[in-house]
SEDREN-853855 format. One line per field, with one value per residue (C-alpha): residue number from 1; residue in three letters; z negated, x, y. Coordinates in steps of 0.1 Angstrom, whole numbers, plus 5000, padded with zeros to 4 digits. Last residue first. Layout:
N
num = [NUM ...] $
residuo = [ala ...] $
w = [Z ...] $
u = [X ...] $
v = [Y ...] $
This chain:
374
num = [374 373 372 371 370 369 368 367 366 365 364 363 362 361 360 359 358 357 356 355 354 353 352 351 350 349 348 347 346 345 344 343 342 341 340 339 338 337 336 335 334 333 332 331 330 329 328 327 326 325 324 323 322 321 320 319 318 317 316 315 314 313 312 311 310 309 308 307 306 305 304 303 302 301 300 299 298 297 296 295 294 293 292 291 290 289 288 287 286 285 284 283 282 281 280 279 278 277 276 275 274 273 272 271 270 269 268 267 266 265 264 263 262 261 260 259 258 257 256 255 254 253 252 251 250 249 248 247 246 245 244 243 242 241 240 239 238 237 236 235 234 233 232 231 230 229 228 227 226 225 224 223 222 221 220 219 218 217 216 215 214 213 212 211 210 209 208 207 206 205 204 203 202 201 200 199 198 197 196 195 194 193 192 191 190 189 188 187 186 185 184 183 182 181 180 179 178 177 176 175 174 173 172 171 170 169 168 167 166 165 164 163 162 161 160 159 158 157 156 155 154 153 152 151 150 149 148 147 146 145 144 143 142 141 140 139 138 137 136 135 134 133 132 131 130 129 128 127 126 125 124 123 122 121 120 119 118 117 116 115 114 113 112 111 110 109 108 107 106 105 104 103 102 101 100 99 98 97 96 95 94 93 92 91 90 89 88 87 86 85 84 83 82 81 80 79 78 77 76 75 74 73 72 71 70 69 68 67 66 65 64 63 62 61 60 59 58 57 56 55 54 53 52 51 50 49 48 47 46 45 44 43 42 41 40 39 38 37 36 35 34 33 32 31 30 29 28 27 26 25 24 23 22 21 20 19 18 17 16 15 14 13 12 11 10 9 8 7 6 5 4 3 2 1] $
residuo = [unk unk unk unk unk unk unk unk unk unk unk unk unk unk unk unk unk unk unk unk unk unk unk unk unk unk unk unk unk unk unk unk unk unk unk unk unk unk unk unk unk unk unk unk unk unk unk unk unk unk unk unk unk unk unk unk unk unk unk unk unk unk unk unk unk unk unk unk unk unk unk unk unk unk unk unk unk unk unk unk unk unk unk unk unk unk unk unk unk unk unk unk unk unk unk unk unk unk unk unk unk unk unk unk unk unk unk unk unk unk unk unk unk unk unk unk unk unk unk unk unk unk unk unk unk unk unk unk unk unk unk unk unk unk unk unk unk unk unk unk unk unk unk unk unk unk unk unk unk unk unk unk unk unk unk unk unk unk unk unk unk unk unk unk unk unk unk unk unk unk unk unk unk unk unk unk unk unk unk unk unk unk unk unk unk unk unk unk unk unk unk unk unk unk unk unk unk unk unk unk unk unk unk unk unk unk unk unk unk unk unk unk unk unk unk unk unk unk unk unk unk unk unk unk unk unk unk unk unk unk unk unk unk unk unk unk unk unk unk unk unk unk unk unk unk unk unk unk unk unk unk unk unk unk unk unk unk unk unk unk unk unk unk unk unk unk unk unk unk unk unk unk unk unk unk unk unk unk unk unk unk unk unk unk unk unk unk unk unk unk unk unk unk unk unk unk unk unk unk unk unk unk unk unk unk unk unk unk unk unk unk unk unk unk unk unk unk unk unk unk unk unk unk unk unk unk unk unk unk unk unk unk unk unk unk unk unk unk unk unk unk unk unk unk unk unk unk unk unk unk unk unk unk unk unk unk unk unk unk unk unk unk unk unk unk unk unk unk unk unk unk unk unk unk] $
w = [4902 4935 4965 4990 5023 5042 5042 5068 5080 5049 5034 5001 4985 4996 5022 5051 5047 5081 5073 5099 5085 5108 5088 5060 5070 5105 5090 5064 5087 5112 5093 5076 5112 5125 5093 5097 5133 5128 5096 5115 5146 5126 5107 5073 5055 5052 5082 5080 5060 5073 5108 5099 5083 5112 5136 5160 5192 5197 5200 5167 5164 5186 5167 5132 5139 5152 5110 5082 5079 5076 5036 5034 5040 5026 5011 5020 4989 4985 4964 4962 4961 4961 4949 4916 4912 4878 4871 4905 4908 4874 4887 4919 4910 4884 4906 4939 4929 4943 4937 4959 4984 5008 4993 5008 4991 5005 4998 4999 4988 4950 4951 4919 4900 4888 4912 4936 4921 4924 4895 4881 4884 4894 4926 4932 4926 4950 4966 5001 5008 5033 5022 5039 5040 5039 5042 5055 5058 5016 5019 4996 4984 5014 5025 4991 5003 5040 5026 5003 5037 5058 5029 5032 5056 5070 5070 5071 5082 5096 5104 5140 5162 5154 5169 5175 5166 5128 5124 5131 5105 5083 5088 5090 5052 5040 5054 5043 5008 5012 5022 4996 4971 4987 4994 4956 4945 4969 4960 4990 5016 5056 5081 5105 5139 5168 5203 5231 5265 5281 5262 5227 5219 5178 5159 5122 5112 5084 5113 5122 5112 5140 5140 5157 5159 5163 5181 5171 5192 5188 5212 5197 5165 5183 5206 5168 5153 5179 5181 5143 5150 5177 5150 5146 5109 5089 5061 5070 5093 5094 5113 5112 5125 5141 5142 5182 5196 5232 5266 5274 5281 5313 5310 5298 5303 5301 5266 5262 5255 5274 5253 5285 5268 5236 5258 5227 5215 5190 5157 5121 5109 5084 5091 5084 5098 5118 5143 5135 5143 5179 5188 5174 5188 5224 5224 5213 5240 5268 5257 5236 5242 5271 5279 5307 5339 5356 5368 5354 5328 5309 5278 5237 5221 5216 5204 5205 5182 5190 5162 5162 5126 5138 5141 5121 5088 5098 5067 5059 5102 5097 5097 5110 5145 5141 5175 5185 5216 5230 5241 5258 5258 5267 5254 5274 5248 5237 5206 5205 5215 5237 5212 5219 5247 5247 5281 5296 5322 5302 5272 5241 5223 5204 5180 5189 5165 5143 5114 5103 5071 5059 5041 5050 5056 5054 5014 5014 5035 5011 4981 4993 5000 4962 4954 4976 5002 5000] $
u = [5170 5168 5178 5191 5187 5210 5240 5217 5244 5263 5225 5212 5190 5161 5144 5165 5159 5153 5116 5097 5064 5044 5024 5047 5078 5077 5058 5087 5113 5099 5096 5129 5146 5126 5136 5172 5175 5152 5171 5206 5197 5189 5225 5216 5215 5178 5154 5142 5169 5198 5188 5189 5221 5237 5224 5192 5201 5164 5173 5179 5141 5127 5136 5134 5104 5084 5078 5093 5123 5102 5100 5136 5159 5195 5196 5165 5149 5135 5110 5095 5064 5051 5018 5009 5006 5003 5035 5043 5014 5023 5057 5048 5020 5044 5073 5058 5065 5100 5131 5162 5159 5126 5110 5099 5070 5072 5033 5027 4995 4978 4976 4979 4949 4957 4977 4956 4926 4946 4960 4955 4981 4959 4969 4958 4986 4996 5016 5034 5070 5063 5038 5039 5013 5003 4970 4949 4915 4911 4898 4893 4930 4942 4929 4940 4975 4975 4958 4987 5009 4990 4990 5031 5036 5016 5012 4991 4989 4967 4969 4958 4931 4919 4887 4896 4862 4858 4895 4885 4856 4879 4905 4876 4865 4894 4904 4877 4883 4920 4902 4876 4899 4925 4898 4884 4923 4929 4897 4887 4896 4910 4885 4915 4902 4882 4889 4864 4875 4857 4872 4884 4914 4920 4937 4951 4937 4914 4881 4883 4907 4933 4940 4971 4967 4996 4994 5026 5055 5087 5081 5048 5071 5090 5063 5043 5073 5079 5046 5043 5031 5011 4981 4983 4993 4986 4980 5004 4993 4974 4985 4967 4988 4978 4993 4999 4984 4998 4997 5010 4986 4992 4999 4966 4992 5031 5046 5080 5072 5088 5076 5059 5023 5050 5059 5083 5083 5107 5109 5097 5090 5066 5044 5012 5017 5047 5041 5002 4991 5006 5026 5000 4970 4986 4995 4957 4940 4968 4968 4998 5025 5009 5016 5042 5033 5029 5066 5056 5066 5044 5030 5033 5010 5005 4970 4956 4927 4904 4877 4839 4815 4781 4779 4756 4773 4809 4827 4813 4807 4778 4780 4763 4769 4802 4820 4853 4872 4901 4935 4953 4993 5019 5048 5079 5090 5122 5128 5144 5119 5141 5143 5117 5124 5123 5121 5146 5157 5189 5173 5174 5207 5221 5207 5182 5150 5122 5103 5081 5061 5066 5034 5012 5017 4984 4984 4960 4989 5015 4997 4993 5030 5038 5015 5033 5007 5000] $
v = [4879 4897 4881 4905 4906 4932 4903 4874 4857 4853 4842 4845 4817 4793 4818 4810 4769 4768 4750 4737 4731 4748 4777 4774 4773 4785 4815 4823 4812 4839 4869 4863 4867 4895 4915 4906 4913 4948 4964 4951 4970 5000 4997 5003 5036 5045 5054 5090 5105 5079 5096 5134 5125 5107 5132 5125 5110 5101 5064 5061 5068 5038 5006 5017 5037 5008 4997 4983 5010 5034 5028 5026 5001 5006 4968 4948 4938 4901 4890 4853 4836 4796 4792 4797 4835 4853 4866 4871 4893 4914 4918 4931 4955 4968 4974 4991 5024 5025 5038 5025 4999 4987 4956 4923 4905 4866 4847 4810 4799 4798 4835 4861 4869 4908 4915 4901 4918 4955 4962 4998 5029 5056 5052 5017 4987 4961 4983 4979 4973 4944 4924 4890 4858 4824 4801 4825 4802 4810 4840 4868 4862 4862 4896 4914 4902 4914 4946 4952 4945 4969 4995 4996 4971 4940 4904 4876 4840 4813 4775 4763 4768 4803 4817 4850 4866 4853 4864 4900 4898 4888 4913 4940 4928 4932 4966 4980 4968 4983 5016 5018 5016 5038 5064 5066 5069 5098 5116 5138 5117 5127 5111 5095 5101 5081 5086 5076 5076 5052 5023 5029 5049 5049 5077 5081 5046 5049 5062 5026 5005 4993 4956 4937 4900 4878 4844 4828 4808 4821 4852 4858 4873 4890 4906 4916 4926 4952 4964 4974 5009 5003 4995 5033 5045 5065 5038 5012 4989 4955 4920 4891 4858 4831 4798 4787 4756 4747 4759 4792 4821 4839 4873 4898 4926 4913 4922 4935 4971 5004 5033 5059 5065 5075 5107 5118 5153 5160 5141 5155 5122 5128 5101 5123 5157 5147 5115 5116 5150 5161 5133 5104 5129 5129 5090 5084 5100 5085 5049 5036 5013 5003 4964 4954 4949 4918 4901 4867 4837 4820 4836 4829 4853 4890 4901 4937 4947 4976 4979 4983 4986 5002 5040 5058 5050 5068 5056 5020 5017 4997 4962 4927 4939 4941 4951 4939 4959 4935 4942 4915 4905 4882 4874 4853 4824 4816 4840 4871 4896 4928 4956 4984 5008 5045 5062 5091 5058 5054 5040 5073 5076 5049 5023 5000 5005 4991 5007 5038 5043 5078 5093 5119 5153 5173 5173 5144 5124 5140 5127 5097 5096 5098 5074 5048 5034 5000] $
């Protein structure tokens, strides 16, 4: 979730920083930013699909009913279609103009983010075979596009991944015809975040009811993504594992969130971001009380951002050392994104395919960012 400091800043007309996933250099030759070629063995593909609940009205725009944009990246045969849209036009043009600095607080220069080279063929060929799906939720102020690059890496070793924008929570939603829908800014910052994570909830369900999974499940998600990832799981038992990166599993006002307070009895991994955080006492209390298997990692130099698309397309910005290490933390960005994608994957190989790498039992040579906390 959120960090109460950045809620503040998002109700302040700022927002909070949650960015991750970058080459380092200066910007791809072209003048376009690229993400990070996937590393695993299979091309990605990629369709993006409009869900409407008819069962629900919209909880903060009651006279619409409940519809979200999703886009799902899975394993694709090869082909020379065109890659994905990073973002579409409407929402590219509120993300620069509000989004990227009002409520990221990034402070970049302006960036055509319609023209971000992905990795993901348009509606490519699916490839045979039965793939675990994964739910993916952003940070709050965030755009679903936000974690792109995880979601081709992690299609590119054989998941399903399922990226959901919320509705009128997410800072800027394109839906067909030309329709853009806003982030509705709150009034009480603990009321929103309540209502918020809840929302969130029940849209990840909804969204799973619609994809028609035919293998295990999983979670994940940063900042408020990855608090919703765990309050999603423990409302439903068909996610059978899932990752929190960096995110609260306390409210602002310092309570436990249910989870917290309950703990899981499936696999869960909580990766942290270094330095001070307010993520402590959520954390403790859910290990405290979870049965299934859990462990917390903290990856060294990360920041907040560092979870997120940022990491992969701000170094290429040619910003200064200084002005980078501000936004992103000290570690090598291409080192953030390798050792992230890496830990990502052995966790879900592990536990939603049995195929365990043996990554996650202690620290790794390989692997020097990721530390094991005692």
């Amino acid at each position: 979730m959120i960090s109460r400091r950045g809620m503040g800043m998002l109700t302040a007309g700022l927002g909070a920083i949650a960015l991750s996933a970058v080459l380092p250099g200066t910007a791809h030759a072209s003048g376009a930013l690229r993400l990070p070629r996937p590393t695993g063995r299979y091309p990605v593909g990629a369709t993006t699909v409009r869900l409407v609940d008819r069962a629900r009205r919209d909880p903060w725009h009651p006279e619409f009913e409940r519809e979200l944009m999703i886009t799902i990246h899975y394993p694709a045969l090869p082909s020379s279609a065109p890659g994905l849209p990073y973002m579409l036009p409407l929402a590219a043009r509120h993300f620069s103009e509000v989004t990227m600095n009002q409520y990221l607080g990034l402070n970049l220069p302006n960036v055509d983010w319609t023209g971000v080279q992905t990795n993901a063929i348009v509606n490519g060929r699916r490839r045979p075979g039965r793939w675990p799906t994964l739910l993916h939720s952003a940070g709050l102020g965030e755009p679903r596009t936000w974690g792109t690059w995880r979601a081709e890496e992690l299609a590119s070793h054989g998941f399903r991944v399922v990226t959901v924008d919320h509705t009128f929570e997410s800072p800027e939603v394109q839906f067909p015809g030309g329709i853009l829908r806003t982030l509705t800014l709150p009034d009480d910052p603990n009321v929103f975040i309540r209502k918020a994570v809840d929302v969130r909830v029940d849209d990840l369900r909804f969204v799973l009811d619609q994809v028609s999974p035919r293998g295990r499940v999983g979670a994940f998600g940063s900042s408020m993504g990855g608090s919703a990832a765990a309050m999603a799981m423990h409302a439903d038992h068909r996610i059978g594992a899932g990752v929190n990166l960096d995110g609260n599993l306390t409210y602002p006002d310092g309570a436990l969130t249910p989870v917290a307070r309950d703990g899981l009895d499936r696999p869960f991994l909580l990766v942290g971001s270094d330095g001070p955080t307010d993520t402590g006492p959520g954390w403790d209390a859910f290990l405290d009380t979870t049965t299934g298997w859990s462990r917390r990692l903290r990856l060294r130099g990360a920041k907040h951002a560092s979870f997120t698309d940022a990491e992969a397309l701000v170094p290429q910005l040619g910003l200064s050392p200084a002005a980078q290490a501000e936004r992103l933390g000290t570690l090598n960005p291409a080192e953030a994104i390798r050792t992230t994608g890496a830990y990502l994957v052995s966790f879900f190989d592990r536990f939603l395919r049995d195929e365990d790498d043996h990554l996650l039992d202690a620290p790794s040579p390989d692997f020097p960012a990721m530390e094991f906390p005692s």
